[in-house]
GULO-310679 format. One record per residue (C-alpha): x, y, z. Coordinates in nm, 3 decimals. Each point is the difference from the previous one (the first is absolute). Example, Ala and Ser with C-alpha at 12.3 -4.5 7.8 and 13.67 -1.06 7.14 Angstrom:
BEGIN
c1:1.230 | c2:-0.450 | c3:0.780 $
c1:0.137 | c2:0.344 | c3:-0.066 $
END
This chain:
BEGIN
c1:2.051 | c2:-5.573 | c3:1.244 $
c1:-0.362 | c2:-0.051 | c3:-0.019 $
c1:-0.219 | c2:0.257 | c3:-0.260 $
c1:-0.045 | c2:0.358 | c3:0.067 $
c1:-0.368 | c2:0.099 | c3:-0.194 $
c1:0.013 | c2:0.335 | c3:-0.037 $
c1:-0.213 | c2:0.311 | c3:-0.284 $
c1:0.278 | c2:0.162 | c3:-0.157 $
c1:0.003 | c2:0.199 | c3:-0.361 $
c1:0.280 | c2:-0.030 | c3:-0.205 $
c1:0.022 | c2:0.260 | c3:-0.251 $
c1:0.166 | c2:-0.033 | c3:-0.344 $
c1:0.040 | c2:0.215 | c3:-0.252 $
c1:0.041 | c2:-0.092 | c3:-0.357 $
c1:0.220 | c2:0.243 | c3:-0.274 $
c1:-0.063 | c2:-0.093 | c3:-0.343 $
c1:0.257 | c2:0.099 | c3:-0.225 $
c1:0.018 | c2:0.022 | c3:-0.366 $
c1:0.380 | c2:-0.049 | c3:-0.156 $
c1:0.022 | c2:0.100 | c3:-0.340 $
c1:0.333 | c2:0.081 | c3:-0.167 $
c1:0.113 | c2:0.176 | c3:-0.301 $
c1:0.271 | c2:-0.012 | c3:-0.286 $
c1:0.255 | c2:0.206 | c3:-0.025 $
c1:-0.074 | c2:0.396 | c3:-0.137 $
c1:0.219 | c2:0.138 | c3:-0.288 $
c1:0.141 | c2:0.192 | c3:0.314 $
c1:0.155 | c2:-0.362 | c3:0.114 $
c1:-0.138 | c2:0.047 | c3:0.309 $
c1:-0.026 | c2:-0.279 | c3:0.254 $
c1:-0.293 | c2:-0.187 | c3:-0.019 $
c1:-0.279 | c2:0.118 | c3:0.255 $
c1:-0.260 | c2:-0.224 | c3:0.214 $
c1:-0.312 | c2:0.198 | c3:0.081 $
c1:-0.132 | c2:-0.139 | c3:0.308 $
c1:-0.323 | c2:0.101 | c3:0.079 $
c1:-0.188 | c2:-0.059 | c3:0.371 $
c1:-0.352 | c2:-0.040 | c3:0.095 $
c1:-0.051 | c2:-0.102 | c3:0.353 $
c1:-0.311 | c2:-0.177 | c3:0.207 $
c1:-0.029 | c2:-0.149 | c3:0.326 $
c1:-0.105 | c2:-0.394 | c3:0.066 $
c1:-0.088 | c2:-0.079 | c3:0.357 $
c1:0.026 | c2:-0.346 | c3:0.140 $
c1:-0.118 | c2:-0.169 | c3:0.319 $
c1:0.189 | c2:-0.212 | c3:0.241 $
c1:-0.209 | c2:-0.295 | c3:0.079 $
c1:0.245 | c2:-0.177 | c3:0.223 $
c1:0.339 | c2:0.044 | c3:0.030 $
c1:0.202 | c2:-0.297 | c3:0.230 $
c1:0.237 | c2:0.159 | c3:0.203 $
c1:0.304 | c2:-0.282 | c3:-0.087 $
c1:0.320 | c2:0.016 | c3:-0.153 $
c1:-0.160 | c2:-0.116 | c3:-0.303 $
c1:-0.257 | c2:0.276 | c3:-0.045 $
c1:-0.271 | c2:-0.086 | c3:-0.250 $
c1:-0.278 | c2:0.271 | c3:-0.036 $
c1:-0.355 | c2:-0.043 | c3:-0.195 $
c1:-0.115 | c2:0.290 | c3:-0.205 $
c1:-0.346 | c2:0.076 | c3:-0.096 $
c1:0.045 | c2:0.319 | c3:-0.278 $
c1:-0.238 | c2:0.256 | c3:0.037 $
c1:0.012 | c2:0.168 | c3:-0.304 $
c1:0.114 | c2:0.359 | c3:-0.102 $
c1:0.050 | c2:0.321 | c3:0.193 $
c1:0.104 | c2:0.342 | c3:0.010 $
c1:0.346 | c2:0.049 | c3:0.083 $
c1:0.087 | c2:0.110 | c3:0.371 $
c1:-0.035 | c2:0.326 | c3:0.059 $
c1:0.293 | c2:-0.009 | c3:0.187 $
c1:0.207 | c2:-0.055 | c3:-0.336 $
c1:0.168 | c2:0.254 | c3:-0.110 $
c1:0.286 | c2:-0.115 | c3:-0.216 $
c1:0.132 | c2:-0.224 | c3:-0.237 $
c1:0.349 | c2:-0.067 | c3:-0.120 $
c1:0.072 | c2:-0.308 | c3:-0.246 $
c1:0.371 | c2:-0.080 | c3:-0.078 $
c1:0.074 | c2:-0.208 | c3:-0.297 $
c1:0.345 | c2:-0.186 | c3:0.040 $
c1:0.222 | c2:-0.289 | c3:-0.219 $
c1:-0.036 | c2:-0.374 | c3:0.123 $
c1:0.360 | c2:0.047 | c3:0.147 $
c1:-0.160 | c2:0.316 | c3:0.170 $
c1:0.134 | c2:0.308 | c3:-0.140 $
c1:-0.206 | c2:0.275 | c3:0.008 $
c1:-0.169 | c2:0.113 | c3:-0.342 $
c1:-0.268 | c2:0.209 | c3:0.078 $
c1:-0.202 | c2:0.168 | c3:0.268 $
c1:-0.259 | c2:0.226 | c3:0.077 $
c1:-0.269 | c2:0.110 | c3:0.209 $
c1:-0.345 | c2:0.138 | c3:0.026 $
c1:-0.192 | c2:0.160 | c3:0.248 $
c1:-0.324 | c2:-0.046 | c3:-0.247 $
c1:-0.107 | c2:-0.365 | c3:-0.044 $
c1:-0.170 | c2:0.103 | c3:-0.342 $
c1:0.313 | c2:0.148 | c3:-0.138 $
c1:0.223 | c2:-0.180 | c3:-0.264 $
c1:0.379 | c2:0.041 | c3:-0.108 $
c1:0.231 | c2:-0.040 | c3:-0.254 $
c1:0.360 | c2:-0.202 | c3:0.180 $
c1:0.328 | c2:-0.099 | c3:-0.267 $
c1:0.083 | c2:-0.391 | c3:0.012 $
c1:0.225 | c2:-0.128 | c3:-0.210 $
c1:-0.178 | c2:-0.287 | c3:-0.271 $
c1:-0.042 | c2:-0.383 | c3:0.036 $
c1:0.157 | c2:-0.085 | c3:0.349 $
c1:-0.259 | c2:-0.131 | c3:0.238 $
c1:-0.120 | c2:0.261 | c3:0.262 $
c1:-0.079 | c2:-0.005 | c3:0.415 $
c1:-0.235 | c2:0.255 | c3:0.074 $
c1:-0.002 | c2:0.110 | c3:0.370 $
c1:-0.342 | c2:0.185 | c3:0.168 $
c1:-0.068 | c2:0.160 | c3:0.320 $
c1:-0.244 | c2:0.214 | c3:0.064 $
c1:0.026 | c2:0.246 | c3:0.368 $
c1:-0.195 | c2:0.147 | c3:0.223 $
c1:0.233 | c2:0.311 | c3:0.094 $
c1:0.318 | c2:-0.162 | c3:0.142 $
c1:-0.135 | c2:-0.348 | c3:0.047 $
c1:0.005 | c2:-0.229 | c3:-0.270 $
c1:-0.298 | c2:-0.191 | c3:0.010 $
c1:0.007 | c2:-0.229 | c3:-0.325 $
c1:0.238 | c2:-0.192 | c3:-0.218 $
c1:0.014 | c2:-0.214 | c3:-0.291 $
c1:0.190 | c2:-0.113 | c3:-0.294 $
c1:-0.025 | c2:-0.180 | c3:-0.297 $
c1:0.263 | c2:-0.153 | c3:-0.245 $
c1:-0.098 | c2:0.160 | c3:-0.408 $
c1:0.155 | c2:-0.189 | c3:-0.305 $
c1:0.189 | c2:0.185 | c3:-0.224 $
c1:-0.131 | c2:0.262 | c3:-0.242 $
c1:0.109 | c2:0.036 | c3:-0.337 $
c1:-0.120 | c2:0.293 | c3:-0.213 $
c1:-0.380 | c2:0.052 | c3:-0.120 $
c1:-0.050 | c2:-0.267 | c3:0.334 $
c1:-0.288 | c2:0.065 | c3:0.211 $
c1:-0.037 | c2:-0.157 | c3:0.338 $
c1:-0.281 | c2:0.006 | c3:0.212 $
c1:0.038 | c2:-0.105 | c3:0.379 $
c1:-0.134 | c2:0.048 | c3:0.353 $
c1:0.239 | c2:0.021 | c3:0.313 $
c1:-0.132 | c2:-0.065 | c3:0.342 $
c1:0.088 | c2:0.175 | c3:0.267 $
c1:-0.013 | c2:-0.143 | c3:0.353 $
c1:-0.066 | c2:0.140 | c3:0.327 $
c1:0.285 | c2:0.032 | c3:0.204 $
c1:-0.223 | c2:0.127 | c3:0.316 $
c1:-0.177 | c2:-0.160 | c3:0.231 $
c1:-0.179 | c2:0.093 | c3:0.298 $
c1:-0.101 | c2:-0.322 | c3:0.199 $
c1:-0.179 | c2:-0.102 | c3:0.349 $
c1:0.074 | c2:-0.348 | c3:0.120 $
c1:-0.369 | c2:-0.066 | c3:0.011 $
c1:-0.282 | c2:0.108 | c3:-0.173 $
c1:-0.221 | c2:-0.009 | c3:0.381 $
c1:0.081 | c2:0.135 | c3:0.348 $
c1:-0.221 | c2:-0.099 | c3:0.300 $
c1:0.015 | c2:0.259 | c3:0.320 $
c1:-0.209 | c2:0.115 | c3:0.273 $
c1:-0.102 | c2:0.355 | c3:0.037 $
c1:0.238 | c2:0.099 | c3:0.296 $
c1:0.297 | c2:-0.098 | c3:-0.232 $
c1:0.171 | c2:0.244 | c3:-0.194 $
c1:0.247 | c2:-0.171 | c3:-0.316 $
c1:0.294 | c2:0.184 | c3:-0.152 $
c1:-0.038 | c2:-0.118 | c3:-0.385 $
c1:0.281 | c2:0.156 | c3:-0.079 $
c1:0.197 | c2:-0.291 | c3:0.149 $
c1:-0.167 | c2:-0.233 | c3:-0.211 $
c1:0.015 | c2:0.106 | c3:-0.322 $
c1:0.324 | c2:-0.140 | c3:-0.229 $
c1:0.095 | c2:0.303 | c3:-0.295 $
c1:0.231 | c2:-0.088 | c3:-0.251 $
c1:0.107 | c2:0.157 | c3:-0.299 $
c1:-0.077 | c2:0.408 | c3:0.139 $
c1:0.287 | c2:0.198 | c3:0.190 $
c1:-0.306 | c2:0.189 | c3:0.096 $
c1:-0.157 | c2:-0.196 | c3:0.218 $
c1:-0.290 | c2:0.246 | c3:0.160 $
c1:-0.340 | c2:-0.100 | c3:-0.047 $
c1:-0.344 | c2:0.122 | c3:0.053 $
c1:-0.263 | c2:-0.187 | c3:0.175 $
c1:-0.370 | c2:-0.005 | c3:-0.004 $
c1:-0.309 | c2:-0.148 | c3:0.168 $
c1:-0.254 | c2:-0.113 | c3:-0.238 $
c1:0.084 | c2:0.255 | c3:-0.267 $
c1:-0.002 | c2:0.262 | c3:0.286 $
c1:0.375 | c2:0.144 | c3:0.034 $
c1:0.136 | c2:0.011 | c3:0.383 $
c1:-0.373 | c2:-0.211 | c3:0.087 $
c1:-0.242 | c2:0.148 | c3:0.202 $
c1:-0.195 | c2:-0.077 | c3:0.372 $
c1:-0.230 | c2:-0.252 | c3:-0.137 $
c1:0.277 | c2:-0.222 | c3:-0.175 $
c1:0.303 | c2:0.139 | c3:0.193 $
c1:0.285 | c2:0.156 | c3:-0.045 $
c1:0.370 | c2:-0.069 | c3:-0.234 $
c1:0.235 | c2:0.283 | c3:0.056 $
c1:0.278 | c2:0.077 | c3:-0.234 $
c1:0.250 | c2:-0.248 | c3:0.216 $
c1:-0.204 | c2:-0.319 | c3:-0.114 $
c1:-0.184 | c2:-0.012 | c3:0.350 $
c1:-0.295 | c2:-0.160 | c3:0.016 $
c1:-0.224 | c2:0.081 | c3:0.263 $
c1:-0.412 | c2:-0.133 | c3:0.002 $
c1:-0.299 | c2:0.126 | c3:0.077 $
c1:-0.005 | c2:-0.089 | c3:0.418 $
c1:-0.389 | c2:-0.044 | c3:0.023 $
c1:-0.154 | c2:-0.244 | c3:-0.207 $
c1:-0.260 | c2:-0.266 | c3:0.072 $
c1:0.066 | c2:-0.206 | c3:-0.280 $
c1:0.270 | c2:-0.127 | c3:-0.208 $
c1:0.097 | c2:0.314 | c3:-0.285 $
c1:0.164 | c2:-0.071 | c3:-0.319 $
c1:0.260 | c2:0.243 | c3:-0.148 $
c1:0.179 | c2:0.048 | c3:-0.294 $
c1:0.367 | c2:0.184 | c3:0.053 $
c1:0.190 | c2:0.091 | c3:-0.304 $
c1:0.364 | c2:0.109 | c3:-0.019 $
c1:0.170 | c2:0.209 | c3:-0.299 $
c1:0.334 | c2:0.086 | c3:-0.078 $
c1:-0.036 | c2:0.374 | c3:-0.011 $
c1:0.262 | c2:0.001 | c3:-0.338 $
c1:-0.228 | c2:-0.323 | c3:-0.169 $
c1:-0.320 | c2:0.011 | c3:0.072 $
c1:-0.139 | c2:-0.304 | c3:-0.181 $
c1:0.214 | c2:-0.216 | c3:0.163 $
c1:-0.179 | c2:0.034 | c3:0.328 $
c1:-0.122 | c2:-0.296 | c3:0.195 $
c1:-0.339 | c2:-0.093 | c3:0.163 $
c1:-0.053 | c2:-0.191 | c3:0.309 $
c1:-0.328 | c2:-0.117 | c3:0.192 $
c1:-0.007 | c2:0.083 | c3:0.361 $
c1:-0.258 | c2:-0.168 | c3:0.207 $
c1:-0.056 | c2:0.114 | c3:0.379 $
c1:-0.173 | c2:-0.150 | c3:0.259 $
c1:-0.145 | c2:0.200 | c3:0.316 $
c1:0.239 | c2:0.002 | c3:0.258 $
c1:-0.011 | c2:-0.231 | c3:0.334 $
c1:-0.001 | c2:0.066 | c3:0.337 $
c1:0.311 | c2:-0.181 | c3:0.197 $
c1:-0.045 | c2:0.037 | c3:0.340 $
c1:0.397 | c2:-0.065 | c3:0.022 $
c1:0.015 | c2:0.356 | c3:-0.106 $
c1:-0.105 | c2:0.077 | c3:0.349 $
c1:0.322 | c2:-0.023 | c3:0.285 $
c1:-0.263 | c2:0.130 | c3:0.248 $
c1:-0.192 | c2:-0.307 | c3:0.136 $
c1:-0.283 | c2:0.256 | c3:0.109 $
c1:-0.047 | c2:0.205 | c3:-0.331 $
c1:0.029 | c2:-0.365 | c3:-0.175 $
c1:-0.272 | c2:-0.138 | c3:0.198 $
c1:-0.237 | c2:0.336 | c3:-0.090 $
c1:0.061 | c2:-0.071 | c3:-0.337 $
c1:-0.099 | c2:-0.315 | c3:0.010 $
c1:-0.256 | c2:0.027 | c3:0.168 $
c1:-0.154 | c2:0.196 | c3:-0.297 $
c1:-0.050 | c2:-0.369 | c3:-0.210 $
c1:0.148 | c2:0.148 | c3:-0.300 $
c1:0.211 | c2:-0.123 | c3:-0.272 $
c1:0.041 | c2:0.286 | c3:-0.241 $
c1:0.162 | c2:0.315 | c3:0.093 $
c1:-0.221 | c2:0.226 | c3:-0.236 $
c1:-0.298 | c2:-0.136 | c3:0.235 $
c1:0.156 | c2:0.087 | c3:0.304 $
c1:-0.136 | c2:0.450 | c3:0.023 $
c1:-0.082 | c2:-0.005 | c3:0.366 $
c1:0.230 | c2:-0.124 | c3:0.310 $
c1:-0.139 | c2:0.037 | c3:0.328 $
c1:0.290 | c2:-0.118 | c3:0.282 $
c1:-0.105 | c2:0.182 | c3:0.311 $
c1:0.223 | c2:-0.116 | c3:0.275 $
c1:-0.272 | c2:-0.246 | c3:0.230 $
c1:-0.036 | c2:0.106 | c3:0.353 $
c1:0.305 | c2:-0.058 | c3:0.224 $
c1:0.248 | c2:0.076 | c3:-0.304 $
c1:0.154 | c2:-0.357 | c3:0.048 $
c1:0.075 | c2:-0.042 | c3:-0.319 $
c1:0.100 | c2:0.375 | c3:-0.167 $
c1:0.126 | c2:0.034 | c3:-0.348 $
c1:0.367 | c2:0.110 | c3:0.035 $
c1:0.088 | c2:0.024 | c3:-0.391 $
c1:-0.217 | c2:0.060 | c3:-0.320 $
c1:0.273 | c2:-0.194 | c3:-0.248 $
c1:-0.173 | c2:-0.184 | c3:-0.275 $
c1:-0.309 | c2:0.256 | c3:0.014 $
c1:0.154 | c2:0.197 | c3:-0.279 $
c1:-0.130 | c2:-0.341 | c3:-0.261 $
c1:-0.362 | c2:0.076 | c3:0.099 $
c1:0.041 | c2:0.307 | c3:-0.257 $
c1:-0.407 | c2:-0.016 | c3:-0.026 $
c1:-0.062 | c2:0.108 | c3:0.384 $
c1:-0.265 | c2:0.355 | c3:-0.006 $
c1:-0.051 | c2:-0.108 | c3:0.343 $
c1:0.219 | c2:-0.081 | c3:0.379 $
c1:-0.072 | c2:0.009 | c3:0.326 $
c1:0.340 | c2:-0.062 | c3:0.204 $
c1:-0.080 | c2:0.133 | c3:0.310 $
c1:0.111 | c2:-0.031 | c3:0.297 $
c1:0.322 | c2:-0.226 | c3:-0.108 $
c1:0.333 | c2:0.095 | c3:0.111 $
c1:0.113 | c2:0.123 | c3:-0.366 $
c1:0.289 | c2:0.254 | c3:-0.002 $
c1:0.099 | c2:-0.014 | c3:-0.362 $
c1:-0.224 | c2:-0.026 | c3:-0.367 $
c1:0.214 | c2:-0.041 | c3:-0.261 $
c1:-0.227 | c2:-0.234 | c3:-0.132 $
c1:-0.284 | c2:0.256 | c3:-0.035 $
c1:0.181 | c2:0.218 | c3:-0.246 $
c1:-0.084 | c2:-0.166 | c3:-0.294 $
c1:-0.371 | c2:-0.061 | c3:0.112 $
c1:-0.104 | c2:0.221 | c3:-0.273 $
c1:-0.420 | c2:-0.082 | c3:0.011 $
c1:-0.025 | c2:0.053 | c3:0.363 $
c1:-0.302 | c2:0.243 | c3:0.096 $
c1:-0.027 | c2:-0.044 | c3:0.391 $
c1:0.273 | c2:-0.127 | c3:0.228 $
c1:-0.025 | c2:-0.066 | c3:0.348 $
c1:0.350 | c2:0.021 | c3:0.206 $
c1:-0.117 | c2:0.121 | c3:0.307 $
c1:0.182 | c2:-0.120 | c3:0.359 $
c1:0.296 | c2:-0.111 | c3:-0.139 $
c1:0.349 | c2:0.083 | c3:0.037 $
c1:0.079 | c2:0.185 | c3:-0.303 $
c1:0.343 | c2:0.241 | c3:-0.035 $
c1:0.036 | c2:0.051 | c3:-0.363 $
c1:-0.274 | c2:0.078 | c3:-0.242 $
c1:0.183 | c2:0.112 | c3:-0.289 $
c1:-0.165 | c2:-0.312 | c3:-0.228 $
c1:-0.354 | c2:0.179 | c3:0.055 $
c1:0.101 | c2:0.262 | c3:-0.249 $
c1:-0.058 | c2:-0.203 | c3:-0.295 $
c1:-0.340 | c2:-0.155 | c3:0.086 $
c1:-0.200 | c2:0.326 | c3:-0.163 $
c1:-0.339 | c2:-0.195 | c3:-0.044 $
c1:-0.009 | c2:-0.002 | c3:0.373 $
c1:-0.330 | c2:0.115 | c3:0.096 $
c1:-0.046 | c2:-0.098 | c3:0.369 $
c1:0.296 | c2:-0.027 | c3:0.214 $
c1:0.032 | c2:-0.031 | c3:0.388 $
c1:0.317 | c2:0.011 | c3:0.150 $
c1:-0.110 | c2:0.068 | c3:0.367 $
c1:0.139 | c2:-0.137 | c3:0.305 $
c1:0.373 | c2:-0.022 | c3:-0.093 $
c1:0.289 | c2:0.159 | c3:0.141 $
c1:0.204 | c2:0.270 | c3:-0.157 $
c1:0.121 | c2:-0.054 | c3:-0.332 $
c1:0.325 | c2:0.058 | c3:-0.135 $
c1:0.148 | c2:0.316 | c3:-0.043 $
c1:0.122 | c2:0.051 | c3:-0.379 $
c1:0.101 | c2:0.366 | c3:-0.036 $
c1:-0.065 | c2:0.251 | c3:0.315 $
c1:0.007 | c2:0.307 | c3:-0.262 $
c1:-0.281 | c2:-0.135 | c3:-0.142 $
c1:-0.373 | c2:0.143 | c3:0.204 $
c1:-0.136 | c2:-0.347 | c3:-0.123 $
c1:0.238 | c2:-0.211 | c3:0.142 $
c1:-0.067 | c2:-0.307 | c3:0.089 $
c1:-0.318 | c2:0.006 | c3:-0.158 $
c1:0.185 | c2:0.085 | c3:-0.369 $
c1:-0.092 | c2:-0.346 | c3:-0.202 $
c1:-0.413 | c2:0.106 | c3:0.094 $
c1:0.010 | c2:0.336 | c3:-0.180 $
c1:0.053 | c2:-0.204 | c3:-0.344 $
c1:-0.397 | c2:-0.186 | c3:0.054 $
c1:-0.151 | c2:0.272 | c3:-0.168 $
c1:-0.356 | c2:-0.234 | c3:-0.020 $
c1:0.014 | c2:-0.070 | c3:0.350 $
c1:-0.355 | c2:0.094 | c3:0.175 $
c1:0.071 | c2:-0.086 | c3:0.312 $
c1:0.294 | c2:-0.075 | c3:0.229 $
c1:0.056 | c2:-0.072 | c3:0.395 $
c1:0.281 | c2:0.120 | c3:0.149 $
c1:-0.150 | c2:-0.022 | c3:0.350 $
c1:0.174 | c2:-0.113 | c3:0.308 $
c1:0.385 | c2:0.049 | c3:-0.181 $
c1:0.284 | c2:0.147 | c3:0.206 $
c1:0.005 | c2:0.334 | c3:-0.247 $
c1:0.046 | c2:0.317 | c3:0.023 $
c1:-0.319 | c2:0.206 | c3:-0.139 $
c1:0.203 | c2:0.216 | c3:-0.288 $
c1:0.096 | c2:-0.259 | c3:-0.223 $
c1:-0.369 | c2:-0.121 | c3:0.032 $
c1:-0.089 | c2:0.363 | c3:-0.098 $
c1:0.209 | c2:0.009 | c3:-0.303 $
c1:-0.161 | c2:-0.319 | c3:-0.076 $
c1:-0.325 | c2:0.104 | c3:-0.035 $
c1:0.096 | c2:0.299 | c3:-0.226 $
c1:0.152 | c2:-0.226 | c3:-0.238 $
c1:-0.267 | c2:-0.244 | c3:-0.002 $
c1:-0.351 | c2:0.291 | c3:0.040 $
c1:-0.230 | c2:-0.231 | c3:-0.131 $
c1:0.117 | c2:-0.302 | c3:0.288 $
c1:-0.187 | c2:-0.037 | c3:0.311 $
c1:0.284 | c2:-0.036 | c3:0.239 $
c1:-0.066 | c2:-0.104 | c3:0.340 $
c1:0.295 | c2:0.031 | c3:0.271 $
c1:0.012 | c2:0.077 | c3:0.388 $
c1:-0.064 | c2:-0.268 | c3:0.217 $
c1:-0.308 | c2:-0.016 | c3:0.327 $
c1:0.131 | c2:-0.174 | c3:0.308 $
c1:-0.237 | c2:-0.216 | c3:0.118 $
c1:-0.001 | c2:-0.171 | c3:0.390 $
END
């Protein structure tokens, strides 16, 4: 299996312990071993690690550090070579020290762990010769982590119309709790600018860039924090595939704009050419342009939008003389300044109790300034109610005959 490079910190932490044991007391009590603790942190770097069955890893120490916060007990055993059980104690405070009873001049195991809660994050162990009385021995024990938190690869490449579920990415080991928290460049949950993590793991970019953006998307274990991992994100603008398009008509539009990048592509102008031989039918694959603050689709033979709804920028749309039923995906387009909907037949009837019906999705554009409802087969009340719930819209409806 060929090398995996990968930044990873590896935290250790180091117990020194001081042994010293007594004589026996006029009381002939047994003799004691006072074992005292001090406890610091040592961080280490993973330079490369080869992903093989023989796993060889290069360290490059980093010095001393504080201990993780997320520490917040210790417990040290002390046990025989043959492993019976001698001693054992445990501290919630790393400066504390403690007296334990071991019997004199057998050689000692001493066991450490130290725990975040529940979760035992470190162990170590370390073989002591035997102390005989006025002995004093001095040693450190090393504990190791037995957490990780690692990506398969330190980079990720994606364009900015593809979302990523980290969470499916990311190997834990060593935690029964397995949540994490993510962050964008420091920034929990991201932001707009450098998009979005939620707590799931998904990914999704910023949509609208010109230019290749560089992001840095870290994921914690919420019960061990300093064992979370970094990875580099890098993501390019997205492309326009004219594939996207089923509709040989609304293809040819779009490519008849000469653009490559969808964040260039604000303004689509596919008035139907005179004759309406070739009409757009369907507007699949239009949902991708999510940069579009400006379309002109008139006179088509559209009956459905879906692939408006999520057409968030759009300020003026243009769906006049087409064949439109349902207009229930309107409703979420509220920076919808300019819309004209004239010259269609009667749209679909949701809910008859309703005095807005079928004009129900329009009453949500609260920015709209002006809209055309002119030359629709429509009764005038729900029009009426329309303009009551939208006062500051200049609604236009009725339609002039003209011979």
């Amino acid at each position: 299996m060929s090398p995996v490079i990968r930044r990873k910190l590896w935290n250790t932490l180091l117990l020194f312990a001081a042994f010293f044991l007594s004589g026996c007391d006029e009381a002939n009590e047994q003799n004691s071993s006072k074992l005292l603790l001090q406890v610091s942190a040592q961080e280490t770097r993973l330079i490369g690690d080869a992903l093989a069955d023989d796993t060889s890893r290069v360290m490059d120490a980093s010095g001393f550090g504080e201990i993780p916060t997320e520490v917040d007990f210790i417990k040290v055993q002390v046990l025989s070579e043959q492993g019976r059980l001698l001693a054992s104690r445990g501290i919630a405070d790393t400066e504390a020290s403690f007296r334990m009873q071991i019997p004199d001049g057998i050689p000692l195991v001493v066991h450490a762990y130290a725990f975040s809660g529940e979760e035992r994050l470190y162990y170590g162990e370390l073989l002591v010769e035997a102390l005989m009385p006025g002995s004093e021995n001095n040693v450190s024990i090393t504990l190791l982590s037995e957490v990780s938190v690692i990506f398969p690869s330190s980079t990720l490449t994606l364009q900015a119309n593809k979302s990523i579920d980290l969470s499916q990415l990311i190997l834990i080991e060593g935690l029964s709790n397995t949540s994490l928290n993510y962050a964008v460049n420091g920034t929990e949950g991201g932001n707009e600018n450098i998009g979005f993590v939620a707590d799931t793991g998904l990914y999704t970019p910023p949509p609208h860039i010109l230019e290749d953006l560089s992001v840095e998307i870290s994921a914690t274990p919420t019960v061990a924090p300093s064992f979370g991992e970094l990875i580099q994100v890098t993501i390019s603008p997205s492309l326009i595939d004219f594939n996207w398009f089923a509709d040989t008509a609304l293809r040819a539009c779009v490519e008849d704009q000469e653009l490559s990048l969808v964040v260039e592509l604000t303004i689509l102008n596919c008035p139907s050419p005179g004759g309406n031989d070739f009409p757009i039918t369907s507007l699949v694959g239009l949902e991708k342009l999510t940069a579009l603050e400006v379309i002109d689709l008139s006179q088509h033979r559209i009956n459905t939008i879906p692939a408006l709804g999520s057409l968030n920028l759009l300020r003026d749309l243009n769906l006049s003389s087409n064949s439109l039923g349902n207009i229930e995906e309107l409703t979420n387009l509220t920076s919808l300044l300019f819309l004209d909907l004239s010259g269609n037949p009667a749209f679909t009837i949701v809910d008859e109790s309703n005095l807005l019906d079928p004009l129900i999705p329009l009453a949500n554009l609260k920015e709209l300034q002006t809209l055309d409802l002119s030359c629709i087969d429509m009764s005038e009340p729900p029009v009426k109610a329309l303009r009551q719930a939208l006062p500051n819209t200049e609604i236009t409806s009725g339609c002039v005959a003209s011979f």
